[in-house]
Short mmCIF file of the C-alpha atoms (twelve columns), coordinates in Angstrom:
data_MODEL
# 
_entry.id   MODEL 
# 
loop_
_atom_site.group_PDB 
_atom_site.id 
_atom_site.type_symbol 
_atom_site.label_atom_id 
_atom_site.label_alt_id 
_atom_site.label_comp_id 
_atom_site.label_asym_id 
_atom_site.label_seq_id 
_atom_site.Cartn_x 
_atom_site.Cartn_y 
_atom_site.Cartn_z 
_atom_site.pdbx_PDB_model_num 
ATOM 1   C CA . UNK A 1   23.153  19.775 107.835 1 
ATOM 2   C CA . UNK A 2   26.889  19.452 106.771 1 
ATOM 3   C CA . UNK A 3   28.569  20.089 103.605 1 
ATOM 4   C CA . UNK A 4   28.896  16.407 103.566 1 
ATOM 5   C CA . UNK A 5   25.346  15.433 104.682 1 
ATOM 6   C CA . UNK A 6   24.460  17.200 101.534 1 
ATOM 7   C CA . UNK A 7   26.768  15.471 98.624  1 
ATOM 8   C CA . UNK A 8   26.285  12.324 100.205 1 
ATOM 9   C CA . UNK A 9   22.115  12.748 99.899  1 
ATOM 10  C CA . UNK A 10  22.675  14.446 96.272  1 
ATOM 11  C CA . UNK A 11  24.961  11.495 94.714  1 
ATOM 12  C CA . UNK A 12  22.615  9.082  96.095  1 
ATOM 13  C CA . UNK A 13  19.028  10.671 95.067  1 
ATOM 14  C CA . UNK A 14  20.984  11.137 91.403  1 
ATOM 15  C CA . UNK A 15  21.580  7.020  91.572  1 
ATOM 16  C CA . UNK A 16  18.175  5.994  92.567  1 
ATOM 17  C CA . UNK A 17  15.453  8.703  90.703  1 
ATOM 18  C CA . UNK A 18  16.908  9.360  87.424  1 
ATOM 19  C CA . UNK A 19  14.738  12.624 86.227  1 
ATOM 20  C CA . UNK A 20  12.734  12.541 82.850  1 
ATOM 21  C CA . UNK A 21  13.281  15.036 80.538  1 
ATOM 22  C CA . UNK A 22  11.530  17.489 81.817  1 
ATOM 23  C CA . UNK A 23  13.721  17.317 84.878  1 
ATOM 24  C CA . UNK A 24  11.054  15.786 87.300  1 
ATOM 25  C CA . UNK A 25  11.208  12.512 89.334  1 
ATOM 26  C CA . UNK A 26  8.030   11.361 90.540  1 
ATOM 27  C CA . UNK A 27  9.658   8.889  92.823  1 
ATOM 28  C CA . UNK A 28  11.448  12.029 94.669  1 
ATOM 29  C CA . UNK A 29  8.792   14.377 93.908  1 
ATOM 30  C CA . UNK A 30  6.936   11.496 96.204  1 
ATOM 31  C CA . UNK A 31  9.878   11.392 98.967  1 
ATOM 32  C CA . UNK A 32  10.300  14.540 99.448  1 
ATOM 33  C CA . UNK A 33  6.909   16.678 98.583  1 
ATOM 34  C CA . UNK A 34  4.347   14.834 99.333  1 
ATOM 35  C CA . UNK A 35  2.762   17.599 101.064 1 
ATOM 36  C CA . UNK A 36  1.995   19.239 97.846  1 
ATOM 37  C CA . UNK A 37  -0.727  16.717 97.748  1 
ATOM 38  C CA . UNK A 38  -1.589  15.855 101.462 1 
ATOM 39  C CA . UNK A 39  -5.043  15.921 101.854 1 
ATOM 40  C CA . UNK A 40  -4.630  18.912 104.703 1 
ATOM 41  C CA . UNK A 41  -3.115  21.173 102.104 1 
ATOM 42  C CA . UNK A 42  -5.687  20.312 99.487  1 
ATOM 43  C CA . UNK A 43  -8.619  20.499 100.824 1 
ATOM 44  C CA . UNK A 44  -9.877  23.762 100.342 1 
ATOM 45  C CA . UNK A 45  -9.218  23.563 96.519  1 
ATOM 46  C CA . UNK A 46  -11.072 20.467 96.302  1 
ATOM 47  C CA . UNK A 47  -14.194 21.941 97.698  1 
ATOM 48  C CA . UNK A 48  -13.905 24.421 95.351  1 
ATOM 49  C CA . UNK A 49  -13.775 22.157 92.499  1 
ATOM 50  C CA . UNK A 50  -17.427 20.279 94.166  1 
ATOM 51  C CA . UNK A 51  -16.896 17.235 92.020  1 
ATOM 52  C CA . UNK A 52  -20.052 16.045 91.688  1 
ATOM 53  C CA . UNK A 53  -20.621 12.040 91.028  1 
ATOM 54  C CA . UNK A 54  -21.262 11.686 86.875  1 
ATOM 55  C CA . UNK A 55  -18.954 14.716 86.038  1 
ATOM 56  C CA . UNK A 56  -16.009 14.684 83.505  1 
ATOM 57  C CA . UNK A 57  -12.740 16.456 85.060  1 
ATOM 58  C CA . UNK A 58  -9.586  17.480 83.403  1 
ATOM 59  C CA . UNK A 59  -7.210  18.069 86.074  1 
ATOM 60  C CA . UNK A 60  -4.019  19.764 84.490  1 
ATOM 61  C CA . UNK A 61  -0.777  19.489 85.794  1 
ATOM 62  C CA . UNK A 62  -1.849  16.237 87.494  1 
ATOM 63  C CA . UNK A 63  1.588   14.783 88.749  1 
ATOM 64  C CA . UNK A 64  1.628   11.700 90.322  1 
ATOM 65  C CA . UNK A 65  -2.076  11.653 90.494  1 
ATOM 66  C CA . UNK A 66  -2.960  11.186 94.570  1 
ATOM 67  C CA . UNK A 67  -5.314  14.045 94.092  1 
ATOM 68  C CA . UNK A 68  -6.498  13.127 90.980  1 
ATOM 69  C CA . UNK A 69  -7.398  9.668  92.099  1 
ATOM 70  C CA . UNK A 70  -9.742  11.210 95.002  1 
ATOM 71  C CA . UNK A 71  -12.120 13.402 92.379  1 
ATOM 72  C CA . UNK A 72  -11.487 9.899  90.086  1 
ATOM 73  C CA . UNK A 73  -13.310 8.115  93.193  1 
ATOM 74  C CA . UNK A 74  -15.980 10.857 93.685  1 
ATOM 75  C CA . UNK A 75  -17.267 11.231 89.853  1 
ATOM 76  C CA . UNK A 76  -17.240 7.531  89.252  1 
ATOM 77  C CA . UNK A 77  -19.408 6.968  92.333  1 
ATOM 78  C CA . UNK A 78  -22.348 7.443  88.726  1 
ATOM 79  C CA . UNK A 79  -22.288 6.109  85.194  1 
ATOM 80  C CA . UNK A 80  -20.183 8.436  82.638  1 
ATOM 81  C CA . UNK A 81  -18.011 10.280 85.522  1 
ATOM 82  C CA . UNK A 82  -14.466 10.358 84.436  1 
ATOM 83  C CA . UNK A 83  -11.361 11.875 85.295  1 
ATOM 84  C CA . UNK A 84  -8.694  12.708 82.582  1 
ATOM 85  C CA . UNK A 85  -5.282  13.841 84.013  1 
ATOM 86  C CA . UNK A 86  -2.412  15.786 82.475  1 
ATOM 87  C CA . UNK A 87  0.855   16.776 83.189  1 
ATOM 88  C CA . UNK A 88  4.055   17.796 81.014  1 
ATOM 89  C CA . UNK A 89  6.286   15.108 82.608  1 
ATOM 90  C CA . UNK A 90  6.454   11.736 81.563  1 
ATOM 91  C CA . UNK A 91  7.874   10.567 84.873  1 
ATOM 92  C CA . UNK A 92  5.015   11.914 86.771  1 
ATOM 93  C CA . UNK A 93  2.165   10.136 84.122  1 
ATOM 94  C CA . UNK A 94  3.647   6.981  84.623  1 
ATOM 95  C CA . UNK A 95  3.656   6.748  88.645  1 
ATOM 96  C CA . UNK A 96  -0.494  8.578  87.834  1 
ATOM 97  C CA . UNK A 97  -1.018  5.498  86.003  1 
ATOM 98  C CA . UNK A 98  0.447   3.364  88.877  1 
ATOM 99  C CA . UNK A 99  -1.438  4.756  91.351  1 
ATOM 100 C CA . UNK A 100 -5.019  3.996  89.296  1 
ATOM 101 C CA . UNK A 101 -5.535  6.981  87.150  1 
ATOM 102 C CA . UNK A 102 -6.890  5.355  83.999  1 
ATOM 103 C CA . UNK A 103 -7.154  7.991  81.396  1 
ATOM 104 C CA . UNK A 104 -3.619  10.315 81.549  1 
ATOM 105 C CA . UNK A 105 -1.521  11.722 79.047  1 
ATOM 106 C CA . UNK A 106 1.750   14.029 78.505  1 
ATOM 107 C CA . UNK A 107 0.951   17.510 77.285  1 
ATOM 108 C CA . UNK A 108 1.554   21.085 77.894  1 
ATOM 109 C CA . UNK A 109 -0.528  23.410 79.808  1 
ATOM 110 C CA . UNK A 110 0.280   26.257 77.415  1 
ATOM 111 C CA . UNK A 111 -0.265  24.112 74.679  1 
ATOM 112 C CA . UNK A 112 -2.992  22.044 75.311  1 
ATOM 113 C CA . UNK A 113 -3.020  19.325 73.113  1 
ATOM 114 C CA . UNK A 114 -5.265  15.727 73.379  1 
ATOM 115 C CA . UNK A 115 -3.506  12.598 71.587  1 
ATOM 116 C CA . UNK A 116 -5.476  11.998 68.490  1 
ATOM 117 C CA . UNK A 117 -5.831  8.666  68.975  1 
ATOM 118 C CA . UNK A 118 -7.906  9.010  72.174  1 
ATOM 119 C CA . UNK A 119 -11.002 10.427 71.007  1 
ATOM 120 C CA . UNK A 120 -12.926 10.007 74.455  1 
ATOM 121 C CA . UNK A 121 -10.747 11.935 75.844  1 
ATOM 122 C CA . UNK A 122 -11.945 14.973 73.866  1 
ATOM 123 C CA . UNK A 123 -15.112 14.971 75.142  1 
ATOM 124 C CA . UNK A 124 -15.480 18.503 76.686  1 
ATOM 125 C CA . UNK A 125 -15.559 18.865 80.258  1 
ATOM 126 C CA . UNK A 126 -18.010 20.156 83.315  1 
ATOM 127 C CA . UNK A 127 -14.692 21.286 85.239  1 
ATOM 128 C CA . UNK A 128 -11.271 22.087 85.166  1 
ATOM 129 C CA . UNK A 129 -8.911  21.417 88.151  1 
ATOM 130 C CA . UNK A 130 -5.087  22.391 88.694  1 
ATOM 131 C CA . UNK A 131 -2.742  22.087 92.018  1 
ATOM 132 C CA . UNK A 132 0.354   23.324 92.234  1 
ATOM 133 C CA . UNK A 133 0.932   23.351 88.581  1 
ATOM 134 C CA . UNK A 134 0.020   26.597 87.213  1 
ATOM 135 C CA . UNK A 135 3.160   28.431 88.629  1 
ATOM 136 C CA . UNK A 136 5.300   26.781 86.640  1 
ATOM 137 C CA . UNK A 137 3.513   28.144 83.144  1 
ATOM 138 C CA . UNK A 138 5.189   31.192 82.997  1 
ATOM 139 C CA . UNK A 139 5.981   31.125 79.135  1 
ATOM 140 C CA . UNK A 140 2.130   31.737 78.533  1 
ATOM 141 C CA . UNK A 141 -0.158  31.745 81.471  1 
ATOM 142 C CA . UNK A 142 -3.010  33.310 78.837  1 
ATOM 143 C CA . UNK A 143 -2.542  30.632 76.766  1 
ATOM 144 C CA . UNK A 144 -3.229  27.939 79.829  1 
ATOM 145 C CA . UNK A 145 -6.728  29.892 80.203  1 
ATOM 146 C CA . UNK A 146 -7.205  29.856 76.796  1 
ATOM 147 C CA . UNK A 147 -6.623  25.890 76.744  1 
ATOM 148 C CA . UNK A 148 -8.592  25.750 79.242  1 
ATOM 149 C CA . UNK A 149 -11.962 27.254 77.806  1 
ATOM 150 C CA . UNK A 150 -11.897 24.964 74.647  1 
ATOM 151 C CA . UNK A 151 -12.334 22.275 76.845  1 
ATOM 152 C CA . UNK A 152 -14.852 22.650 78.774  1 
ATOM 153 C CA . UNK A 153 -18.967 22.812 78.546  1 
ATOM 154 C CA . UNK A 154 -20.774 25.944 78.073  1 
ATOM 155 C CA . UNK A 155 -20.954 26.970 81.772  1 
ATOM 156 C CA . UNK A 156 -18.470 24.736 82.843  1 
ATOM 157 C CA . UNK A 157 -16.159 25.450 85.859  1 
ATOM 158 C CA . UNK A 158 -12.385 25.792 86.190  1 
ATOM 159 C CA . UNK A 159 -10.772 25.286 90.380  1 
ATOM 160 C CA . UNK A 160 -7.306  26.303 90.899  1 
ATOM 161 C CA . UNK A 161 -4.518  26.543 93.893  1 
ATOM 162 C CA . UNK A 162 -0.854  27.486 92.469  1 
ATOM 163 C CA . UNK A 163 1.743   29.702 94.138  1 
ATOM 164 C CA . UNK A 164 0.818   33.426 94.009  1 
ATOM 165 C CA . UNK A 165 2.191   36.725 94.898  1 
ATOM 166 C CA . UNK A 166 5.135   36.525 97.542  1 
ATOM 167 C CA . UNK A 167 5.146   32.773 97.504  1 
ATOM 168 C CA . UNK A 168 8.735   31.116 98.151  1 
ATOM 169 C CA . UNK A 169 9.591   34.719 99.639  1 
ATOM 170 C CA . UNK A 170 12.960  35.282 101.220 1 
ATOM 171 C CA . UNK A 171 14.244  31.372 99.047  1 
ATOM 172 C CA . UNK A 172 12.977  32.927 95.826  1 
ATOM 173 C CA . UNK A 173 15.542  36.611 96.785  1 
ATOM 174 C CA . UNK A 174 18.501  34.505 98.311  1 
ATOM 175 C CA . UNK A 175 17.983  32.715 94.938  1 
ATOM 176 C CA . UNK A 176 17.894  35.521 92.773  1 
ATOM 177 C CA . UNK A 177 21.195  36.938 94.765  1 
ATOM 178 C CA . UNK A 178 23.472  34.029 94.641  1 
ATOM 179 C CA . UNK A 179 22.459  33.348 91.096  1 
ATOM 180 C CA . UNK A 180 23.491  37.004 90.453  1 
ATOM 181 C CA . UNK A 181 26.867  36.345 91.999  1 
ATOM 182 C CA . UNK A 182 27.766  33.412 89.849  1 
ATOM 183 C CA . UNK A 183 27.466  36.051 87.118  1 
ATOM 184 C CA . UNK A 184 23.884  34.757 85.393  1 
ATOM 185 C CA . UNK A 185 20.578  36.977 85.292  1 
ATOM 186 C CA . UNK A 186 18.201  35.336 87.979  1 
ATOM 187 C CA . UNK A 187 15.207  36.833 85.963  1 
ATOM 188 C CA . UNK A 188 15.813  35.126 82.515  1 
ATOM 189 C CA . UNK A 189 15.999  31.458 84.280  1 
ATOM 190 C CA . UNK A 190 13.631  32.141 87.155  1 
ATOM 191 C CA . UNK A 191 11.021  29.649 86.013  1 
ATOM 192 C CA . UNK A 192 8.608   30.854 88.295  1 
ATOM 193 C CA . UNK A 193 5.451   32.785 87.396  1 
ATOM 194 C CA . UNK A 194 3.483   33.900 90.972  1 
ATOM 195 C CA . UNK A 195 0.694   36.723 90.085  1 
ATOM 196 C CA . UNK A 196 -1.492  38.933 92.056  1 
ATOM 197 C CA . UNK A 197 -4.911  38.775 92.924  1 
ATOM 198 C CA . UNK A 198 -5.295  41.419 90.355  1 
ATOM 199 C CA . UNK A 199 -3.381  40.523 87.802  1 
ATOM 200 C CA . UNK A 200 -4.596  36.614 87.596  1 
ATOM 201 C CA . UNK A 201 -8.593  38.336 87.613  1 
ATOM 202 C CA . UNK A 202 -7.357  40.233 84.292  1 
ATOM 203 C CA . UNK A 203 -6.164  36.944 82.831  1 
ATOM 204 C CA . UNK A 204 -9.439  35.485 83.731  1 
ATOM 205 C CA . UNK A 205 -11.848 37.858 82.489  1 
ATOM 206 C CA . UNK A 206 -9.156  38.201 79.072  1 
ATOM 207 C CA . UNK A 207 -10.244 34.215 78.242  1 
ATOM 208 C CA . UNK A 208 -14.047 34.855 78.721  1 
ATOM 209 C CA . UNK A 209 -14.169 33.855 82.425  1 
ATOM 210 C CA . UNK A 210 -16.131 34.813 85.414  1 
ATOM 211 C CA . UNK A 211 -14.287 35.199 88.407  1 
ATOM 212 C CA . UNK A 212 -16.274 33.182 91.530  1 
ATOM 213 C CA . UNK A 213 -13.762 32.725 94.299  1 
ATOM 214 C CA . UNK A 214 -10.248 34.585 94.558  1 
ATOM 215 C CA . UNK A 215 -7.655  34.206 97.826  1 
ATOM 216 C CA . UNK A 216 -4.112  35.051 98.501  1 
ATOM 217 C CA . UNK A 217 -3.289  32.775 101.702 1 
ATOM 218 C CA . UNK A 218 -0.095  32.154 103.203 1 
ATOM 219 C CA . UNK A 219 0.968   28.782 104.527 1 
ATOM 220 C CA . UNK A 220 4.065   27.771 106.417 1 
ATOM 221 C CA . UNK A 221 4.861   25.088 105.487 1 
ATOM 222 C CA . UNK A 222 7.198   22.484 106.493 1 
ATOM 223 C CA . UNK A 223 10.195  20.566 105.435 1 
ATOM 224 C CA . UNK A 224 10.732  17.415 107.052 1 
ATOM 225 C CA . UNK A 225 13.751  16.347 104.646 1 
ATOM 226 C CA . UNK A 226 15.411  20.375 105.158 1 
ATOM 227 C CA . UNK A 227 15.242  23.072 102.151 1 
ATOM 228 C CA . UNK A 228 18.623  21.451 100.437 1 
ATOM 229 C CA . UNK A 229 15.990  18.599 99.021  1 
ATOM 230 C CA . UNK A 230 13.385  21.070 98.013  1 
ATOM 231 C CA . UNK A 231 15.806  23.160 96.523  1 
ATOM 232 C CA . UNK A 232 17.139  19.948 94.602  1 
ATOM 233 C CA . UNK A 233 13.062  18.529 93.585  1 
ATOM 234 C CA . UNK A 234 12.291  22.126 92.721  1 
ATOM 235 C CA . UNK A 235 15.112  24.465 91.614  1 
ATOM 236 C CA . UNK A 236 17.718  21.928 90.556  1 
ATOM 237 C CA . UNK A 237 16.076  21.117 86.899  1 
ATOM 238 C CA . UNK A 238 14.224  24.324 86.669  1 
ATOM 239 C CA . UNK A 239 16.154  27.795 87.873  1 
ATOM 240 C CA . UNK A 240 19.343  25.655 87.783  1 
ATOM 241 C CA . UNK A 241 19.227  23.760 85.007  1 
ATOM 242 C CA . UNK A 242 21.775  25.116 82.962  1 
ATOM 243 C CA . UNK A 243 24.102  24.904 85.650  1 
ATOM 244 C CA . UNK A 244 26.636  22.133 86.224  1 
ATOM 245 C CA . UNK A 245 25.692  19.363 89.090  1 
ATOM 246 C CA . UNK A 246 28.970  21.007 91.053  1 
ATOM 247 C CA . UNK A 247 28.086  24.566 90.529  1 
ATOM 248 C CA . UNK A 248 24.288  23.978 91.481  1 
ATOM 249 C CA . UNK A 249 25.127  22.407 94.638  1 
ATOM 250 C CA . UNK A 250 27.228  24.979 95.502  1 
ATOM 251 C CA . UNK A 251 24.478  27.467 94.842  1 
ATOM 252 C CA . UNK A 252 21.546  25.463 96.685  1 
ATOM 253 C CA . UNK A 253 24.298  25.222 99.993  1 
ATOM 254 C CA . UNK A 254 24.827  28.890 99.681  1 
ATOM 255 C CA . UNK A 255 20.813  29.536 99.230  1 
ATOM 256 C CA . UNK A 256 20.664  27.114 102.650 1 
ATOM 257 C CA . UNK A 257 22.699  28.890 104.479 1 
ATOM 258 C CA . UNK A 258 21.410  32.129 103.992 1 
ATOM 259 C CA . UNK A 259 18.106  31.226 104.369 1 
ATOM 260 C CA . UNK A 260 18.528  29.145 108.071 1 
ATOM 261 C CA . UNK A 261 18.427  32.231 110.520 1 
ATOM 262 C CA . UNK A 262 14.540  32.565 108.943 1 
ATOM 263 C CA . UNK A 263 13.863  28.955 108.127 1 
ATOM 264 C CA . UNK A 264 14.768  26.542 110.761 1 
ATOM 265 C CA . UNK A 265 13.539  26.746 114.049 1 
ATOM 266 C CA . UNK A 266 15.834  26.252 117.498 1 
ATOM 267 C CA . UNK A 267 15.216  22.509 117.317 1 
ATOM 268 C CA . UNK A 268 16.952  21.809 113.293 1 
ATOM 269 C CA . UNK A 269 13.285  21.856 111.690 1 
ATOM 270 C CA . UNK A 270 12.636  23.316 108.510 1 
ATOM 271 C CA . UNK A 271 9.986   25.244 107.043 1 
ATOM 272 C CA . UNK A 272 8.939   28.419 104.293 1 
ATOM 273 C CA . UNK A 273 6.391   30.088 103.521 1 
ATOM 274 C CA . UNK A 274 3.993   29.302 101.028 1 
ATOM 275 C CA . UNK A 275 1.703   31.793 99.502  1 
ATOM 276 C CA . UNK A 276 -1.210  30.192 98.250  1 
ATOM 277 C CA . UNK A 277 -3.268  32.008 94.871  1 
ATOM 278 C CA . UNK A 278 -6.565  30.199 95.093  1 
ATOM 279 C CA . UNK A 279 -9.185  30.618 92.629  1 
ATOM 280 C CA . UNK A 280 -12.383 29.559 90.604  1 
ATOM 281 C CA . UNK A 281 -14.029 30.905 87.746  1 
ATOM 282 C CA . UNK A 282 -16.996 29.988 85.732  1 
ATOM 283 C CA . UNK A 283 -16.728 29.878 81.794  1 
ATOM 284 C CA . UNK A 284 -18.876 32.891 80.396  1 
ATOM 285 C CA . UNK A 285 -21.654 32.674 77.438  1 
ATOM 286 C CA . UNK A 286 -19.779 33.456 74.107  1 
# 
């Protein structure tokens, strides 16, 4: 990829998927990561979710809603199963609601909040689902827990996969280092928050849950658009956001350039590795 490959690609995705205020696009967040929510790479969360036909799901951190709208087909499959979906971006609700998702709203994951006017969606929950979502709660990953539990049923069930320890490693350093250069301290605007193992099972026993499933998993994964578009879905709004649109394309070509020798094979194609933190957890007796 040229210099020039890359401005002409960033002028044009800026023209056609203007980003919400959160600094998301579902439109390019659907170009360009769709394998987020390819049914190959979700699979394994999903079976440890079990929705079960009847059941009442809140998935948090929903985004454009593909998954949600398979667990939306399983629970409704019997009377009373619903699906509620959340996410903090209003970009990413609205294409949900496109895609079929009847019951979404904007909220907070640290904050967890349910619009007053909806009162069925209140109703507490028998599970709890999250993909790819809960990495970007670093501000207060307790208080997502914490959300979490006042939600759901006595007993009820929580299923997550978000990035974990080493995830994004060798993007997430060449980051930090160019970042660095520019004269700015990578580790107050790294957005990221990717725990251990260990340290998520602390959080989890902390909110009064039961720890049933717990895996660290790497996963190359690949980038069929190159890492300059991930870089600009992912770290453009988020670790760069305070950075002009000229400085932070300078920065993600610099990032791409250090990064090719380990992430693009002899034939141009691109991929990283993804760590994987995947876990469940069963709410305890008070």
């Amino acid at each position: 990829m040229t210099p020039q490959d890359t401005e002409f690609r960033v002028e044009n995705t800026q023209g056609r998927d203007q980003t919400d205020s959160t600094g998301w696009s579902a439109s390019l967040y659907n170009k360009t990561a769709s394998f987020v929510y390819s049914p190959a790479f979700t699979a394994s969360v999903l079976d440890l979710l079990a929705a079960q036909p009847g059941e009442r799901i809140l998935d948090v951190g929903c985004g454009s809603g593909e998954v949600t709208l398979r667990i939306q087909e399983m629970v409704e499959q019997k009377k009373g199963g619903v699906v509620v979906g959340t996410d903090f971006s209003e970009s990413m609700i609205k294409q949900a609601k496109a895609n079929g998702i009847r019951q979404v709203f904007v909220a907070d994951a640290q904050n967890l909040e349910f619009p007053k006017d909806k009162p069925e969606y209140m109703e507490k929950f028998d599970g709890v689902f999250s993909n790819a979502a809960l990495h970007w709660c670093k501000r207060d990953p307790l208080g997502v827990l914490i959300g979490v539990r006042k939600v759901l049923k006595p007993g009820g069930r929580i299923a997550v996969e978000m990035g974990g320890y080493m995830n994004c490693i060798g993007i997430r350093s060449a980051l930090h280092d160019v970042v660095r250069s520019k004269g700015r301290d990578p580790e107050e605007i790294d957005p990221w928050y990717f725990p251990s193992m260990e340290d998520y099972v602390k959080l989890l026993i902390t909110a009064g849950f039961e720890p049933t499933h717990m895996s660290l998993t790497p996963r190359i994964t690949p980038l069929p658009t190159g890492l300059y578009d991930w870089l600009n879905i992912f770290v453009r709004n988020s670790f760069l956001r305070e950075f002009s649109d000229e400085e932070a394309s300078e920065i993600m070509r610099e990032v791409e350039d250090r990064c090719r020798v380990d992430c693009r094979d002899a034939s141009g194609k691109w991929a990283m590795m993804y760590t994987r933190l995947r876990f469940s957890a069963i709410l305890k007796d008070e």
